[in-house]
Backbone as CSV, one residue per row, in Angstrom:
resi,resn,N_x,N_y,N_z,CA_x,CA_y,CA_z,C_x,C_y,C_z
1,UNK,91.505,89.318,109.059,92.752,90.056,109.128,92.417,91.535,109.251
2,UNK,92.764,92.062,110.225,92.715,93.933,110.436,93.739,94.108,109.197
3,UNK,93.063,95.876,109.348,94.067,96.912,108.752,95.369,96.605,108.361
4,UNK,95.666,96.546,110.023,97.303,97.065,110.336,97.652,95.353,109.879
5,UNK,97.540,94.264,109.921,97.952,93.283,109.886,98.148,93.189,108.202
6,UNK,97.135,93.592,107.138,97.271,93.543,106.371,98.645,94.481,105.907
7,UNK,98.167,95.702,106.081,99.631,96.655,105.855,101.086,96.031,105.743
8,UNK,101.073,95.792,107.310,102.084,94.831,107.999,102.759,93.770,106.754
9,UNK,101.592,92.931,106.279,102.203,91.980,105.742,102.629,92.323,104.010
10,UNK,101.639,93.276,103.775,101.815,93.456,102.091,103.419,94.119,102.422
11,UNK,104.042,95.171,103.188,104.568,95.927,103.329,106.267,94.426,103.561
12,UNK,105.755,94.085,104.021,107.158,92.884,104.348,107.041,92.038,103.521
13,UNK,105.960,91.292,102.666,106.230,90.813,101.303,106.878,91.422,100.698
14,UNK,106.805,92.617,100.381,107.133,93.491,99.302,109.153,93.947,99.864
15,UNK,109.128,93.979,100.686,110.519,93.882,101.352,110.461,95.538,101.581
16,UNK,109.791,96.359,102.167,109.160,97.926,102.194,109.545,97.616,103.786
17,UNK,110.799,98.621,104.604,110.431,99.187,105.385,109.306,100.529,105.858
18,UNK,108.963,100.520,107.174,108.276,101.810,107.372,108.823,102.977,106.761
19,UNK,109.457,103.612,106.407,110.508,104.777,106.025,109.747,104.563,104.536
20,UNK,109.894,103.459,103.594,109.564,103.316,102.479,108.336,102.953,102.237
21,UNK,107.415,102.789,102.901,106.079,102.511,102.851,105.404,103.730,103.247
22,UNK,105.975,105.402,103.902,105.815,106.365,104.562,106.064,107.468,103.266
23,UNK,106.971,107.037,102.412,107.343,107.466,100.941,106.482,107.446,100.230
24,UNK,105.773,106.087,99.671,105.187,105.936,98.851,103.598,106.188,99.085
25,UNK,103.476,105.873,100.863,101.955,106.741,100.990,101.609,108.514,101.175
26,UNK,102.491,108.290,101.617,102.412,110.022,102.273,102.429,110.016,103.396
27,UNK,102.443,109.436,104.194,101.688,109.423,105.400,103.117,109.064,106.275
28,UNK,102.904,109.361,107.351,104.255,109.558,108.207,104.549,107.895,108.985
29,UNK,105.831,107.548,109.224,106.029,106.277,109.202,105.525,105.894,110.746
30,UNK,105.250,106.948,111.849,104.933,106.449,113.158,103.266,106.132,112.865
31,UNK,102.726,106.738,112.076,101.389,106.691,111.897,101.065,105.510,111.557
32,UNK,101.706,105.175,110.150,101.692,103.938,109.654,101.625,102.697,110.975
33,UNK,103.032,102.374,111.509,103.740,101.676,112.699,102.143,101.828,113.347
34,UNK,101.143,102.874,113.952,100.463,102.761,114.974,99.440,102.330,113.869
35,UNK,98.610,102.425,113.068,97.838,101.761,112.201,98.404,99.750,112.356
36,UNK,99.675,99.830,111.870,99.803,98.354,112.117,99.603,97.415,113.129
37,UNK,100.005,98.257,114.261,99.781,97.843,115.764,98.586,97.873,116.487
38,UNK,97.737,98.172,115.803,95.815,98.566,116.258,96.061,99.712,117.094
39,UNK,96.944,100.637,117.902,96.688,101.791,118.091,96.128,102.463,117.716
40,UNK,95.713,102.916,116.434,95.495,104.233,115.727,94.508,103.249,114.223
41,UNK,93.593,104.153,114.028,92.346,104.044,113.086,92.988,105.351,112.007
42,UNK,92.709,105.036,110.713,92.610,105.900,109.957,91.183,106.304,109.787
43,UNK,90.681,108.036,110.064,89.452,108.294,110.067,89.454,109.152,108.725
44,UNK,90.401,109.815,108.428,90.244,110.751,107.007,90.101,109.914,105.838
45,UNK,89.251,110.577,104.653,88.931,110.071,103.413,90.462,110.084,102.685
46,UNK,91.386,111.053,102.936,92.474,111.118,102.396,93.398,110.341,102.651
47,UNK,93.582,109.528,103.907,94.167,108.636,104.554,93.674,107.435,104.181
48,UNK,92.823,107.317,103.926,92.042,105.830,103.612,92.625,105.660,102.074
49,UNK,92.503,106.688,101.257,92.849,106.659,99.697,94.214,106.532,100.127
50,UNK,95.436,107.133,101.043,96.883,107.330,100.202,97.125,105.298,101.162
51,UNK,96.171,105.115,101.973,96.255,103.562,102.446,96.235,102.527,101.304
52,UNK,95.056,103.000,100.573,94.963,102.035,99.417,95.867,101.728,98.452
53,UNK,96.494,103.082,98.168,97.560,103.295,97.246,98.821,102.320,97.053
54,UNK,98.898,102.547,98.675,100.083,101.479,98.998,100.131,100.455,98.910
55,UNK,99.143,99.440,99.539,98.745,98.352,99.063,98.498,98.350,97.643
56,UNK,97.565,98.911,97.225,97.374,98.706,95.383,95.838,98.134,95.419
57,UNK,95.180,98.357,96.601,93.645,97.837,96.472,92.916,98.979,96.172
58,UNK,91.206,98.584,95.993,90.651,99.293,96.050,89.932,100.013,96.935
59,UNK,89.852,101.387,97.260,89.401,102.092,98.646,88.089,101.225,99.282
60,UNK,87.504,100.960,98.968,86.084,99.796,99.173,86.816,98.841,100.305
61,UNK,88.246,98.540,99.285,88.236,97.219,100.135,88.947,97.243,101.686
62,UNK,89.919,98.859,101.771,90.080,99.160,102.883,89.150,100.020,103.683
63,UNK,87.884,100.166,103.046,87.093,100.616,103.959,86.497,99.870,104.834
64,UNK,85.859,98.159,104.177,85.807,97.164,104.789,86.740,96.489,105.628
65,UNK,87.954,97.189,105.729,88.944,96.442,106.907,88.819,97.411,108.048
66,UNK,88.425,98.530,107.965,88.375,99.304,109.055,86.950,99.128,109.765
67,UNK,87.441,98.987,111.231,86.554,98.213,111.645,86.023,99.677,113.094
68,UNK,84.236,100.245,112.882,83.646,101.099,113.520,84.594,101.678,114.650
């Protein structure tokens, strides 16, 4: 499972539109949307942490989903 697929799904379990998943990371909701869609890689250390956040994992484990 990628990134964005994971996002994707914790984010719609949780019943979290983009708007509210853009809240609680920081991070802006088109960014998010292109992370989910494999467009767009998160390359910042700060982005990778406010990623984790959201989900509720540990940065390790979304470092291992991001793929070179």
């Amino acid at each position: 499972m990628t990134l964005g697929q994971k996002i994707q799904e914790f984010r719609k379990k949780n019943n979290l539109t983009l708007i509210d998943a853009a809240k609680i990371s920081g991070l802006n909701e088109e960014y998010i949307q292109g992370i989910e869609t494999g467009r767009r890689k998160p390359k910042k250390i700060e982005t990778i942490k406010k990623i984790s956040n959201l989900l509720k994992v540990d940065i390790r484990d979304i470092m291992d989903m991001i793929e070179p």
